[in-house]
C-alpha positions in Angstrom: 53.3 112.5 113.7 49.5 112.4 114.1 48.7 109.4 115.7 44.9 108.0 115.1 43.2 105.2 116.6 39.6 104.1 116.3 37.6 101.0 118.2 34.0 100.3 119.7 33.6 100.1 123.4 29.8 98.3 123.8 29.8 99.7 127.2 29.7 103.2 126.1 27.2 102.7 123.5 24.1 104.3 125.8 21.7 103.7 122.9 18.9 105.9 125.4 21.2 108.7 125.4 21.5 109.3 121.4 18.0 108.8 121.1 17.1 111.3 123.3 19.6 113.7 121.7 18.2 113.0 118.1 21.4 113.7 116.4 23.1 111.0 114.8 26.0 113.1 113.8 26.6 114.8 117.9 29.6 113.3 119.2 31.3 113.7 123.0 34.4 115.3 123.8 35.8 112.8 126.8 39.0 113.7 126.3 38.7 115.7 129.9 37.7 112.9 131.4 40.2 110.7 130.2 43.0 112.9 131.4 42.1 114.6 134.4 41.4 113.1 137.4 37.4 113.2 139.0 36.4 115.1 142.1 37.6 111.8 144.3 41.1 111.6 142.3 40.3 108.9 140.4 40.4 108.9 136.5 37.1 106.9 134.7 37.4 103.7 133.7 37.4 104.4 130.0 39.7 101.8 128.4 42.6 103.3 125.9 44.9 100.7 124.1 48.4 100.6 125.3 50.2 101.5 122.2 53.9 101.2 122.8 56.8 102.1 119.9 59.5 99.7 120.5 61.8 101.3 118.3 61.6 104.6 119.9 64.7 106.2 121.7 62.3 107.6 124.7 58.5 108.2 125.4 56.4 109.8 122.6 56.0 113.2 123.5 52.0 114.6 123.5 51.6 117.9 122.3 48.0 117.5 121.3 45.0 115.0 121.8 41.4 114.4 122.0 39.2 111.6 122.7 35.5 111.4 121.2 32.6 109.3 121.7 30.3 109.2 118.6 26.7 106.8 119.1 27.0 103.4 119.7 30.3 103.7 121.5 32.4 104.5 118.8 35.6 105.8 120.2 38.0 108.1 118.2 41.5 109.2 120.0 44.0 111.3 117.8 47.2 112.4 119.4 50.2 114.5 117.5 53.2 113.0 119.1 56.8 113.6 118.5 58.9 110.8 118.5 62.5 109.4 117.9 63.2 106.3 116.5 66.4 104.1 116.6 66.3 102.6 112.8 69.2 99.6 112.8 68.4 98.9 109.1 70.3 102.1 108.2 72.9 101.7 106.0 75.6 104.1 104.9 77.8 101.9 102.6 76.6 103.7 99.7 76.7 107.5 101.2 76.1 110.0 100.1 74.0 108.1 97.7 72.1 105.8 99.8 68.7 104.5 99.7 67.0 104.4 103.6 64.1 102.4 104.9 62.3 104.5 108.0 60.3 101.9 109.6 57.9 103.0 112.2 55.9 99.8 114.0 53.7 99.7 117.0 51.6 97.4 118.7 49.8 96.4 122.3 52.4 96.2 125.1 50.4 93.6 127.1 47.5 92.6 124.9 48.3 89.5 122.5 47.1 89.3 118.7 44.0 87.1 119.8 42.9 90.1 122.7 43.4 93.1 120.1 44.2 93.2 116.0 44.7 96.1 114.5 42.8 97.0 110.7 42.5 99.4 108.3 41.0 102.8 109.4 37.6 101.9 107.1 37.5 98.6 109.0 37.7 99.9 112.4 35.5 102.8 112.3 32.7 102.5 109.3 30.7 105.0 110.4 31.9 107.4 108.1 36.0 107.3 108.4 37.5 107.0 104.8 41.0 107.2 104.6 44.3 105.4 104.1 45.9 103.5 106.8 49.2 106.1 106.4 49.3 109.3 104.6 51.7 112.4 104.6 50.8 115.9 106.2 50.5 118.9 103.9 51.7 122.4 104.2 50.4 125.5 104.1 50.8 125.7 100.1 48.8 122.3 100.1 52.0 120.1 98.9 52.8 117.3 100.6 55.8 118.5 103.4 58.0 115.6 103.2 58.3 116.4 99.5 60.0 119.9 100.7 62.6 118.3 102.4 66.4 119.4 101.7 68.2 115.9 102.4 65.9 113.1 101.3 63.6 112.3 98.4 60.2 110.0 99.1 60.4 107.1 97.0 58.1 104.9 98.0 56.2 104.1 101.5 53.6 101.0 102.7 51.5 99.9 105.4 51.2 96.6 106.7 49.3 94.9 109.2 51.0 91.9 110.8 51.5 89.5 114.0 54.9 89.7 115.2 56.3 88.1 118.3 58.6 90.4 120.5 60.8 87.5 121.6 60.9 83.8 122.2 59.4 84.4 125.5 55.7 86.2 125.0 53.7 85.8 122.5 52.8 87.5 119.5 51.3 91.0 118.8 49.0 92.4 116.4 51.8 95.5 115.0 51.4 97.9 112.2 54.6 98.3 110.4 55.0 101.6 108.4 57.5 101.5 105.9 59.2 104.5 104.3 61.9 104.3 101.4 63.8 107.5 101.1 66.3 107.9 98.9 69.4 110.9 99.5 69.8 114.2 97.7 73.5 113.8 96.5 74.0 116.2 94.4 74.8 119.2 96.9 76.4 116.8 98.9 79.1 115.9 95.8 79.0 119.5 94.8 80.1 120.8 98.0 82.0 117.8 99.1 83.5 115.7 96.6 84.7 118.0 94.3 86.6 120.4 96.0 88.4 116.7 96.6 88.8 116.4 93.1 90.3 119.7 92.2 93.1 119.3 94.9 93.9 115.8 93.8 94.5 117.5 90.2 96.9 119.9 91.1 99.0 117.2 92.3 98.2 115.6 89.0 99.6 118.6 87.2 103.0 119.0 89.0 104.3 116.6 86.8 105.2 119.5 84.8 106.8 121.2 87.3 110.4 121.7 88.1 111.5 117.9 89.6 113.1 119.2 93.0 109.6 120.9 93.6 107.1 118.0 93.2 107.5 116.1 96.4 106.7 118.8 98.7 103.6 120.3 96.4 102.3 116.8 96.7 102.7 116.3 100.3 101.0 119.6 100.9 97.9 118.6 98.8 97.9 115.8 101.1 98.3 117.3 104.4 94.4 119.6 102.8 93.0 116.7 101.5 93.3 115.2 104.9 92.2 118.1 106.8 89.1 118.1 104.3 88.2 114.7 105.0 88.2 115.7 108.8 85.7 118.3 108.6 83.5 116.6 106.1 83.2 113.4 108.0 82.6 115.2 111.3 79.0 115.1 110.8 79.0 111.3 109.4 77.8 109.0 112.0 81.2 106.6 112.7 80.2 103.0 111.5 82.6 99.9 111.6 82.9 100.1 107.1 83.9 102.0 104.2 81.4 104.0 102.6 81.2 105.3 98.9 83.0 108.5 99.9 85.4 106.5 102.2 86.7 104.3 99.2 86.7 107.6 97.4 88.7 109.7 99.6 90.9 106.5 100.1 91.8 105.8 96.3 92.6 109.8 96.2 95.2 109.0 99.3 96.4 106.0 97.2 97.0 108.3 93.7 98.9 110.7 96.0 101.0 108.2 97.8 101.9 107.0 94.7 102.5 110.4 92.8 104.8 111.0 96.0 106.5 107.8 95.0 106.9 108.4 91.9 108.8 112.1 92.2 111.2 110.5 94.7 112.0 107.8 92.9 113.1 110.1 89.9 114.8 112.0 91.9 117.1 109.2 93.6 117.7 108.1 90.0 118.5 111.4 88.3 121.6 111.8 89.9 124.6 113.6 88.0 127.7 110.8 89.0 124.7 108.1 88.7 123.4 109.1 85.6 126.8 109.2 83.7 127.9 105.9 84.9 124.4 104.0 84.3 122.8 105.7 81.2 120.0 103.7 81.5 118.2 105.8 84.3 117.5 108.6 81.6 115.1 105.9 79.8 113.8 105.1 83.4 113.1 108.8 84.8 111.5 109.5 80.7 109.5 106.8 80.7 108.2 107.2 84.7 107.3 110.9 84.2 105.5 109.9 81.4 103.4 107.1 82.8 102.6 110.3 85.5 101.6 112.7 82.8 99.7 110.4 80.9 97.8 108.4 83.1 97.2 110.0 86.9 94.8 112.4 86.0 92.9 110.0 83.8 92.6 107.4 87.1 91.6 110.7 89.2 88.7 111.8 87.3 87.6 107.9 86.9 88.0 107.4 90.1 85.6 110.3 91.3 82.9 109.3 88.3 83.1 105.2 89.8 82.2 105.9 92.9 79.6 108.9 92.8 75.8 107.4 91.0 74.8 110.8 90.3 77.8 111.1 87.2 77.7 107.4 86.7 74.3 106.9 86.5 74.0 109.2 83.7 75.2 108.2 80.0 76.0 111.3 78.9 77.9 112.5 81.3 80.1 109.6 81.7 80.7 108.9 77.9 81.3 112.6 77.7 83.9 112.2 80.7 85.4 108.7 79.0 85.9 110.7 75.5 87.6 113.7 77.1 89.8 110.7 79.2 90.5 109.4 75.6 91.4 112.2 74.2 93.6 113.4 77.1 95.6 110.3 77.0 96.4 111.4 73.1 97.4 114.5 73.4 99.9 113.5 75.8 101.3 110.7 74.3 101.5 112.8 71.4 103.7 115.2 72.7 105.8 113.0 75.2 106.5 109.8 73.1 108.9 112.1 70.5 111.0 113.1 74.0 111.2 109.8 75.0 112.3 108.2 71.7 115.0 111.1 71.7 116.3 109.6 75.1 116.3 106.4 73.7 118.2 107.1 71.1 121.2 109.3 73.2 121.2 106.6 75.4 121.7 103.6 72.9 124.8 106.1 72.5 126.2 106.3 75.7 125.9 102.5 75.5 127.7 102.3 72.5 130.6 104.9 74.2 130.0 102.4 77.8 130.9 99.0 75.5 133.6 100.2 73.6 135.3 101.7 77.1 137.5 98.6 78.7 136.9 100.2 82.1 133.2 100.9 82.6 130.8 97.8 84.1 128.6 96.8 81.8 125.3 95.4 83.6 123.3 92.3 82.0 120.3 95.1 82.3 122.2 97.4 80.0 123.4 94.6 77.3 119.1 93.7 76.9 118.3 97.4 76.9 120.9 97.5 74.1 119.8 94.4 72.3 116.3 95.3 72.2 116.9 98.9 71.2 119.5 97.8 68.7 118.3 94.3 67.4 114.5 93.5 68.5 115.9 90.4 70.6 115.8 89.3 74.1 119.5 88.7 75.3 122.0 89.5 78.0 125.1 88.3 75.4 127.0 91.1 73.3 126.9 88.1 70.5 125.3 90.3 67.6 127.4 93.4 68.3 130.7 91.8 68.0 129.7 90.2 64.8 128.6 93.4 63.4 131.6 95.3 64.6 133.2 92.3 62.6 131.0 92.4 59.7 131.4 96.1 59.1 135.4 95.7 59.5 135.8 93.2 57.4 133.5 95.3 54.4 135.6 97.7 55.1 132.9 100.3 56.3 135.4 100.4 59.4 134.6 103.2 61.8 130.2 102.9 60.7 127.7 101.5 62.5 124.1 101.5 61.2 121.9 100.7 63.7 118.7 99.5 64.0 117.0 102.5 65.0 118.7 104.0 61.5 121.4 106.4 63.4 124.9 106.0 61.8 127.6 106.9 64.3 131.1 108.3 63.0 133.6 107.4 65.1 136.7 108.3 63.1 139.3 108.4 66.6 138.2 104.9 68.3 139.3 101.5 67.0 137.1 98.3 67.2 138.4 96.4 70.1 136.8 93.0 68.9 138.5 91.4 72.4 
């Protein structure tokens, strides 16, 4: 940073000097005899403002200065200084696209706002000096260089001249406050980070088309790399006590896995051979969970990743591109599983059948309002409307036919009615 300062020191104005010397424009290089010490050791009593950066990590570091007196005791002192700043107004709730404040403030460690104010550059020195209070360094291609950075984008930046009080206990300073609003370059970030995320997370998506016994493990292992991901990728994120964006993304990912995982083990528990003989219902239960899994997880994936990430949601048509395709997903997949499930619907309200008319299987109350709602549209646990159609069909003689309400007849020429 290049550090300027400009005031008037009456006692260095030494009018009979400059006109003797006839040039208005001649200035004096003190900067020598500011920073090295005389022939006795002692420095001269040139007075320098005590400039301190409270925000700063350490001492500014000097690389460069000078010191000029121009006529009647103007005194110009530019210094390039490198410095580090502690900034507590950072955020990172929103990373990795976050909007940042730099502030850079400084002000007279020992001199209070009625001793020393600080002004605009054309203020302080109007002999000539015309330029803003804050400005940005070019390059060597004449741009301006903070407009070549990699990570950040300027958005805005301001300079403000204030009195500010450094605690309840001194008084207040004249400070400059330098404001810089920078916004992050996500896109790389995303590119690199978040989508390798997302890919992963769809494979586990797609094994619910693989072979049942085979599904736990593949998801567990996408876990186990999506974890190891999120190590390396947050190794470089400072550690701060809340989620940000990518936290809550990474963590809804861990959620649609853990409940993927769920998912496959609980079909496999039910699918059982003995269990799925004796309690017909679980085919209707293992259909209809694998295909909620089809149908819906890799919809809440890719809406998961365009929520939390601005640089898909913040444009209209990507994310009503991304919302049709979601759409249309969801058809297709209905289209093709809702036939397969209504086919297990209906070879179960069969086994049911088989299960009622058998005086040794349990019946469960779940199984009699599966039935009834398959059968009759009704919400009951009573086997009321079966026995009176088993009745009604006896005694119209269609004997051995039941039409059901799904339109399936069922020929059942060996069995008789037990209306018991």
């Amino acid at each position: 940073m290049f550090f300027y300062l400009s005031w008037y020191d009456t006692r260095l104005s030494m009018p009979a000097l400059w006109n003797a010397l006839q040039v208005p424009e001649l200035f004096i290089d003190i900067t020598q005899l500011v920073s090295t010490p005389g022939a006795q050791g002692i420095r001269p009593l040139i007075w320098l403002p005590d400039v301190v950066f409270p925000d700063s990590q350490a001492a500014p570091v000097t690389t460069q200065q000078y010191i000029r007196l121009y006529p009647g005791g103007e005194i110009r002192y530019m210094r390039h200084i490198i410095i580090s700043l502690l900034q507590s107004s950072f955020s990172y709730e929103n990373y990795p696209h976050d909007e940042q404040k730099i502030i850079i403030r400084f002000y007279s460690l020992t001199m209070y706002s009625s001793q020393l104010m600080f002004v605009a550059p054309t203020e302080a020195a109007p002999s000539g000096i015309d330029q803003p209070g804050f400005s940005f360094a070019n390059n060597y291609n004449g741009d301006v260089s903070f407009a070549q950075n990699p990570l950040w984008n300027l958005v805005d930046s301001s300079l403000t001249y204030t009195s500010m009080a450094i605690n309840q206990y001194f008084g207040s300073r004249s400070t400059c406050l330098i404001t810089i609003t920078v916004s992050r370059k996500q896109s790389g970030l995303v590119n690199r980070m978040a989508v390798p995320v997302l890919f992963l997370v769809l494979l586990a998506g797609m094994v619910f088309w693989a072979d049942l016994n085979d599904r736990v493990g593949t998801t567990l292992t996408v876990i186990l790399s999506v974890a190891a991901f999120y190590i390396v990728i947050f190794s470089n994120v400072p550690m701060v006590g809340y989620l940000t964006s990518f936290d809550s993304y990474i963590l809804g990912m861990f959620v649609i896995l853990f409940g993927a995982c769920v998912l496959h083990q609980s079909m496999v528990r039910i699918e059982t051979a003995d269990k799925l003989q004796k309690w017909p219902l679980r085919k209707i239960s293992v259909r209809f969970l694998e295909c909620f899994g089809r149908t819906l997880v890799i919809p809440v994936i890719i809406l998961n990743f365009v929520v939390q990430f601005t640089y898909f949601r913040t444009d209209s048509k990507v994310c009503g591109t991304v919302i049709a395709m979601i759409l249309v997903f969801i058809c297709i997949i209905l289209t093709r599983e809702w036939p397969s499930v209504m086919k297990v619907i209906k070879s179960t309200r069969i086994e049911l059948l088989d299960k009622f008319e058998s005086s040794h299987d349990v019946v469960s109350k779940l199984e009699i309002f599966t039935f009834n709602l398959i059968e009759y549209h009704i919400f009951s646990t009573s086997l009321n409307h079966f026995h009176a159609q088993k009745h009604a069909a006896e005694n119209s003689g269609i004997g051995d036919t039941v039409v059901s309400g799904l339109g399936i007849e069922l020929q059942n020429v060996s069995k008789e009615w037990d209306a018991t």
